[in-house]
Each structure stands twice: as structure tokens, then as C-alpha cells.
C-alpha positions, 0 to 999 in steps of 0.5 A: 573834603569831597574826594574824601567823602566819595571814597568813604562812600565807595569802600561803603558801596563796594564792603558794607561790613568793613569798619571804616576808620577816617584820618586827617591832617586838617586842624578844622575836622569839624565837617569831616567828623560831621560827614563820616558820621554820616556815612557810619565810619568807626571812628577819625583820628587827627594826625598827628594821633597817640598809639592809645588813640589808634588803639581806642579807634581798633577796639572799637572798630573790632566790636563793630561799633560805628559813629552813628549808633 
């Protein structure tokens, strides 16, 4: 969770325009949901993930619409 958490915050740091899409293996996302809200990614996907999910997550990320709005 912290390795994560710290990239995020770096591509944040380093491309503050850039929409972040997060991605987990991990059944419990619970956290992680709660952390890159935080930290204003567009979106996560639990993988396995359906093409209509990935989609929804792009469509978003391309309107510029973060979790935290």
C-alpha cells in the first residue's frame, strides 16, 4: 500500500495535470480507494476489470474529472 501511495504522489509532484487511473490486484481496495481519493486519481480498477470498465475510468479521466471532486 505505501509503495503505491508514494508513486502516485510522485507522478503527482512531478505532471500535476496528468490523470491518474490506480489499478489492484488486491480484493480488499477498500484503503487504497480511500488513499487515491486523497491524492485525486481518476479513478481505480480492480483487476480483473471488464473493457466497459476501463472505458467508463478513460471517459472520465479525458473530461478531467478526479475522484475528489
Amino acid at each position: 500500500m505505501l509503495f503505491r501511495s508514494k508513486t502516485i504522489r510522485e507522478l503527482r509532484s512531478y505532471f500535476p495535470e496528468v490523470a491518474i487511473v490506480a489499478m489492484s490486484g488486491n480484493a480488499d481496495t477498500g484503503t487504497f480507494l480511500s488513499v487515491t481519493r486523497k491524492l485525486g486519481t481518476v479513478g481505480i480498477l480492480q483487476k480483473p476489470f471488464l473493457p466497459d470498465e476501463l472505458l467508463a475510468v478513460v471517459e472520465k479521466a479525458l473530461r478531467g474529472q478526479s475522484q475528489a471532486r
